[in-house]
C-alpha positions as CSV (number, residue, x, y, z in Angstrom):
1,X,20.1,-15.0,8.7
2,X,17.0,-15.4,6.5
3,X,13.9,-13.3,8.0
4,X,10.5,-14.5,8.6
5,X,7.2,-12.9,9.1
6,X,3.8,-14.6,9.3
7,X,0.4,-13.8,7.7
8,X,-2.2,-15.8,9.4
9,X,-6.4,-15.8,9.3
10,X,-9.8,-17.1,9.1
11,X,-10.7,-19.1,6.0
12,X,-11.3,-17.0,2.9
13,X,-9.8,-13.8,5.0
14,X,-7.2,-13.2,2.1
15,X,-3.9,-14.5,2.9
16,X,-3.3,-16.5,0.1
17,X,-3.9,-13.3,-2.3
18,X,-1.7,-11.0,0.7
19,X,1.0,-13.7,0.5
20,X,1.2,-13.8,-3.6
21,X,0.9,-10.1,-3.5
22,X,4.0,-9.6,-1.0
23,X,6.0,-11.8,-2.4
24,X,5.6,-10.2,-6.3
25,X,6.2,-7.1,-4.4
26,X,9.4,-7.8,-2.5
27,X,10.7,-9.3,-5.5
28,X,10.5,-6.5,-7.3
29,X,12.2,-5.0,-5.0
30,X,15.0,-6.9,-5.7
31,X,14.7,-9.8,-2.8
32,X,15.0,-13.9,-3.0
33,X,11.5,-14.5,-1.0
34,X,10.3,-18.6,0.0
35,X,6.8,-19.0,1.1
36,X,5.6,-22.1,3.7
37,X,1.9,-22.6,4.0
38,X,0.4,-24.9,6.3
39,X,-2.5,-27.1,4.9
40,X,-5.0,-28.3,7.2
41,X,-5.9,-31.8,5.5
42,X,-4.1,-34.1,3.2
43,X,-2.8,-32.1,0.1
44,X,-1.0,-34.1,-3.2
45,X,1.0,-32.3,-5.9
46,X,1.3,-34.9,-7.8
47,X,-1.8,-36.6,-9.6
48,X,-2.8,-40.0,-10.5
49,X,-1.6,-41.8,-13.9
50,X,1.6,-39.7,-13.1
51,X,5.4,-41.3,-12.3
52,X,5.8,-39.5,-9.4
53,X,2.1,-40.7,-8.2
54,X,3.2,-44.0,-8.9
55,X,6.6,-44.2,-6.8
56,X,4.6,-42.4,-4.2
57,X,1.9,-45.0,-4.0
58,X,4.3,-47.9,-4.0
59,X,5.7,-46.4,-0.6
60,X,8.5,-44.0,-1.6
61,X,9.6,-42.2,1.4
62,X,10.9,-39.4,-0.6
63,X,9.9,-38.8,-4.3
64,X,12.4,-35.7,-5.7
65,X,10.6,-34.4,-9.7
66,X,13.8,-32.7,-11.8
67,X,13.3,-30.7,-15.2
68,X,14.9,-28.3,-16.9
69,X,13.3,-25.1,-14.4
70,X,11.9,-26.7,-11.5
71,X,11.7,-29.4,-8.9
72,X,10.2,-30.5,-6.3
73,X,10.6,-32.7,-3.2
74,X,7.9,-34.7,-1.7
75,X,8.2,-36.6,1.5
76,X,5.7,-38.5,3.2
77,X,5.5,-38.2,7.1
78,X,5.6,-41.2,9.4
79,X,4.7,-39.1,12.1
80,X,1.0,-40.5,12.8
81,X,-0.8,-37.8,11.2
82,X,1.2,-34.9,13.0
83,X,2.3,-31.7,10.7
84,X,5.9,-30.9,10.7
85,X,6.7,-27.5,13.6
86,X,7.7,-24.4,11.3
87,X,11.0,-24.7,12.7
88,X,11.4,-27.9,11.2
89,X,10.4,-26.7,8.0
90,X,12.3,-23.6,8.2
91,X,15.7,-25.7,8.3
92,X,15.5,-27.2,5.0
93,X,14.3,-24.3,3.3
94,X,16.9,-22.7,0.8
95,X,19.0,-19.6,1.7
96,X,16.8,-16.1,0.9
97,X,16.3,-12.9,2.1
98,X,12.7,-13.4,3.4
99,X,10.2,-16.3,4.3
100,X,6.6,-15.4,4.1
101,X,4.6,-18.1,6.4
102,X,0.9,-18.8,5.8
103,X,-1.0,-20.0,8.5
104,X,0.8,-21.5,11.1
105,X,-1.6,-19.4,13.6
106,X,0.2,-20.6,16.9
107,X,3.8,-20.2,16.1
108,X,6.2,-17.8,17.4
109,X,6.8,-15.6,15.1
110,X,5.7,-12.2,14.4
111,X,2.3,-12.0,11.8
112,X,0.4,-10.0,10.4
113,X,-3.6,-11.3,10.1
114,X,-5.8,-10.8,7.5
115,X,-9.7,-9.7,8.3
116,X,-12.4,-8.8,5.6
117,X,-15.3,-7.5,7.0
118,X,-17.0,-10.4,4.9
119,X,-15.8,-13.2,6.2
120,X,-15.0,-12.0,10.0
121,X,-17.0,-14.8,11.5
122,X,-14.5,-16.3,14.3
123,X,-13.3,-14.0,16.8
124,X,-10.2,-12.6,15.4
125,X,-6.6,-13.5,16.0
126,X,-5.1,-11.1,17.2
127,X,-7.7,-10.8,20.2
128,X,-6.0,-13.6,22.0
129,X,-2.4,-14.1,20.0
130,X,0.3,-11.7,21.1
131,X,2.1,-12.5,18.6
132,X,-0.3,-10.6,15.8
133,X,1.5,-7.2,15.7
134,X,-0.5,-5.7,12.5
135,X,-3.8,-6.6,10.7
136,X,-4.4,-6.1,7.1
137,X,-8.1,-5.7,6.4
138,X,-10.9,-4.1,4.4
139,X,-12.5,-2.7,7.5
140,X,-11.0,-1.1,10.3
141,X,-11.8,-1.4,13.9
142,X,-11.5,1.5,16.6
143,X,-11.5,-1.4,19.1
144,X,-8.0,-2.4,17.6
145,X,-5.0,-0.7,19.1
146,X,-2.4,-2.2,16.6
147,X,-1.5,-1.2,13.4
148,X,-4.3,-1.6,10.9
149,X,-3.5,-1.3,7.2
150,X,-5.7,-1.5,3.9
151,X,-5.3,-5.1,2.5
152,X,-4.9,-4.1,-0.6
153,X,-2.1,-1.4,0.0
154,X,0.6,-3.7,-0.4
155,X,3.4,-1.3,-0.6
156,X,2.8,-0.3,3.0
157,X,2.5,-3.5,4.0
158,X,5.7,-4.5,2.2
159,X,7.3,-1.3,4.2
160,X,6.1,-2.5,7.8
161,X,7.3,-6.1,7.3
162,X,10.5,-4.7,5.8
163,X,10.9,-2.7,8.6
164,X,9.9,-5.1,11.7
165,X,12.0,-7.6,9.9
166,X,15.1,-5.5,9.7
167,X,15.1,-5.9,5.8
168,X,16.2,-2.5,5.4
169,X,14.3,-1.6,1.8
């Protein structure tokens, strides 16, 4: 069964760079990693002038782009405006050895959040979401009874999520 662990945060907090840095690191180690990041507003990765923007525009439901090394699968929701659940998500993601999720503060999974002293301006996470078991930040805080690692030590952080995972690295 594929594992999943969450990195969640503020705006600008760093999980973007934590999530690119995880996933270079676990691969090096060796494992097939997949990444799901919730966007808050309307995203395209396709742009106008393209084929793809053209099928998509004409009301394709589902618009697959092949080549050679890569493709891609978009699919416009008819849900009234109302994002997929990770679970959803999870099920048509390929078979791996680890999904690193991005965002998705609410869901039930296990995450570790991302604080720089910075940009702490909203009350963090973990305060009020049990599911936060570790933070990764620039600035520690005695008030925090969690595990609190450097945000830039990524091979501890790549340990603790192998660990709480059950990866076995």
């Amino acid at each position: 069964m594929t594992k999943v662990y969450g990195v969640t945060g503020w705006k600008n907090s760093g999980k973007t760079t934590l999530v690119s840095k995880l996933v270079a690191e676990f691969s090096k180690r060796g494992l097939v990693v997949s990444t799901i990041k919730h966007a808050h507003n309307g995203f395209a990765i396709d742009t106008k002038g393209t084929d793809s923007y053209a099928h998509r525009q004409a009301g394709a439901h589902e618009v697959v782009l092949v080549s050679d090394n890569r493709w891609a699968l978009m699919h416009e929701a008819r849900t009234g405006g109302e994002s997929p659940t990770l679970d959803t998500m999870l099920k048509k993601i390929a078979p791996c050895d680890l999904v690193l999720v991005e965002g998705f503060k609410n869901a039930a999974i296990s995450k570790i959040e991302c604080i720089r002293g910075q940009s702490a301006t909203n009350q963090p996470v973990w305060k009020n979401n049990d599911t936060v078991r570790a933070i990764a930040t620039d600035t520690r805080s005695q008030a925090c009874e969690i595990p609190q690692f450097d945000i830039d030590d990524i091979p501890t952080i790549a340990d603790y999520i192998a660990q709480m995972t059950g990866l076995g690295l």
